[in-house]
Phi, psi and omega in degrees: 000138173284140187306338185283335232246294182309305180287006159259106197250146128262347169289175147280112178279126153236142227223153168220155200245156157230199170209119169340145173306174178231355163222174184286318188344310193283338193334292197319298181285352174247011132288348187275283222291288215293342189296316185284344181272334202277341193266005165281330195032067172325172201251332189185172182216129165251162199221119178292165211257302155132169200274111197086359173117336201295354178257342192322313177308322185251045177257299177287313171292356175281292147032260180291338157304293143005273177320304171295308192304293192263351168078352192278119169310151187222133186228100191277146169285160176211144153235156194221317178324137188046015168273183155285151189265004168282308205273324146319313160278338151316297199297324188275337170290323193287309195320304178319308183279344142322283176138004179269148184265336181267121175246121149241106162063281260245154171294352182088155177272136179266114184335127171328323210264358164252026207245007180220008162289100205289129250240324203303337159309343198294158169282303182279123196225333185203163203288000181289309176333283173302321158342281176318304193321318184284313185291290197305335161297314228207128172243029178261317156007111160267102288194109185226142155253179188261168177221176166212108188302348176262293154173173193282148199299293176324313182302141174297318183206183189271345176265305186318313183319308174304308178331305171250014157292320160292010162284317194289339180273284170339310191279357180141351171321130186268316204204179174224172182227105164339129136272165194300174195212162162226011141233145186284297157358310194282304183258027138300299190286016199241313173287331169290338173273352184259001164269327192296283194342316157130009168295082229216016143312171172271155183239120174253157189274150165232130204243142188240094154310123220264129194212358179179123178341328192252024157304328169283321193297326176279343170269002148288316204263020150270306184249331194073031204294165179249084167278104202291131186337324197289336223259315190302295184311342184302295196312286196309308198282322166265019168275354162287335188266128194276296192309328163260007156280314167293354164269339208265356177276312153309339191280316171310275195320316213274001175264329177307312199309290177311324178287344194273325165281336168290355197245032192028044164267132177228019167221153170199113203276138190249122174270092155291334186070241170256034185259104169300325188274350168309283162335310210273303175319310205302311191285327190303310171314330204242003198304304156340279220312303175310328199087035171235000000 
């Protein structure tokens, strides 16, 4: 099923991110951990690509495992920076022959050791690219990029940002994905300025459940995220306590949640990453609201 087909909802939808081993050895255990979130039965499942490209095989097999074990929609990550559009249609050829329809995007984190390398050579150079690409294999394709509700770290200013998020809807993007964000503010006024734009895809939020202190630190220097005072004091008065930052970093994500659906947003991604009891609280907080 295509991701678009799942977000027209009047309900509340929750959607969940995991991520591949980075060796073979861990398969066995983060297919168990991605296996206890797909049994929640989530709305989708995304599954990540890994940094250069280097997990992309067990990017499809958690993927297609999912999809096949549990019926759970699958939405596989793709990157294209410094790749070959040789090596980058290989990868959309293994995806086809998976049975998955869903792709997401992206340009990729680009490697230290290329990052001062000139680039006007690349087949790919920005998530636009892969886009067209994609779109030109396969117009079946369901298509999701990423967005930033503040603005992207590269960017110069949030209207250059818009700009070229609306290249990326314009070359065939179907819906986008937030990076996280912990005021909800931020993607209000985020949404209201990508409709003035003429952007009129679905936008799902992406809420990062905040479970241990030192979470905050990667995640400013990931998104460069914004932490609203409220957000700070949680961290400060429970961040020594690992068993009360984690109710209380879950309790927080799961009040974003509720604030984003009382505001008619009705589908939403949780990055748990492979933490299943992560998953299982959020949803459990949430259980009415879901019907489950």
């Amino acid at each position: 099923m295509k991701i678009t087909e799942i977000l027209n909802t009047e309900k509340l939808l929750l959607s969940f991110e995991v991520f591949p081993p980075k060796t073979e050895t861990a398969f066995e255990s983060v297919k168990e951990a991605t296996e206890e979130i797909a049994k929640l039965q989530p709305s989708f499942m995304s599954v990540t690509y890994g940094a250069g490209g280097g997990t992309s095989k067990y990017t499809l097999d958690i993927a297609k495992n999912i999809k096949d074990m549990y019926g759970v929609p699958t939405l596989a990550h793709l990157t294209c920076v410094s790749s070959t559009r040789e090596t980058v249609r290989q990868k959309i050829n293994e995806i086809e022959k998976s049975g998955i329809k869903n792709i997401m995007a992206l340009r990729g984190d680009i490697p230290e050791d290329l990052k001062n390398a000139d680039r006007s050579e690349w087949d790919y150079k920005y998530a636009v690219d892969l886009i067209y690409e994609l779109k030109s294999i396969d117009p079946d394709f369901c298509i999701g990029g990423a967005c930033y509700p503040e603005i992207h770290p590269e960017s110069p200013n949030q209207r250059e940002d818009i700009k070229r998020l609306k290249e990326k809807i314009d070359a065939g993007c179907d819906f986008l994905t937030t990076q996280m964000f912990f005021d909800n503010n931020l993607l209000y006024n985020f949404l209201y300025k990508i409709r003035e734009a003429g952007i009129t895809v679905p936008v799902i939020p992406g809420i990062m459940p905040i479970t241990n202190a030192k979470q905050v630190e990667r995640a400013v220097k990931l998104s460069g995220s914004f932490m609203p005072q409220r957000f700070k004091s949680l961290v400060d008065k429970f961040g020594s306590d690992p068993a009360a930052m984690k109710q209380a970093g879950i309790a927080y994500a799961t009040d974003q949640i509720i604030d984003l659906y009382a505001n008619n947003i009705t589908n939403v991604h949780v990055y748990s990453m492979n933490k299943p009891d992560v998953a299982e609280l959020i949803q459990r907080n949430l259980s009415d609201i879901l019907g489950k």
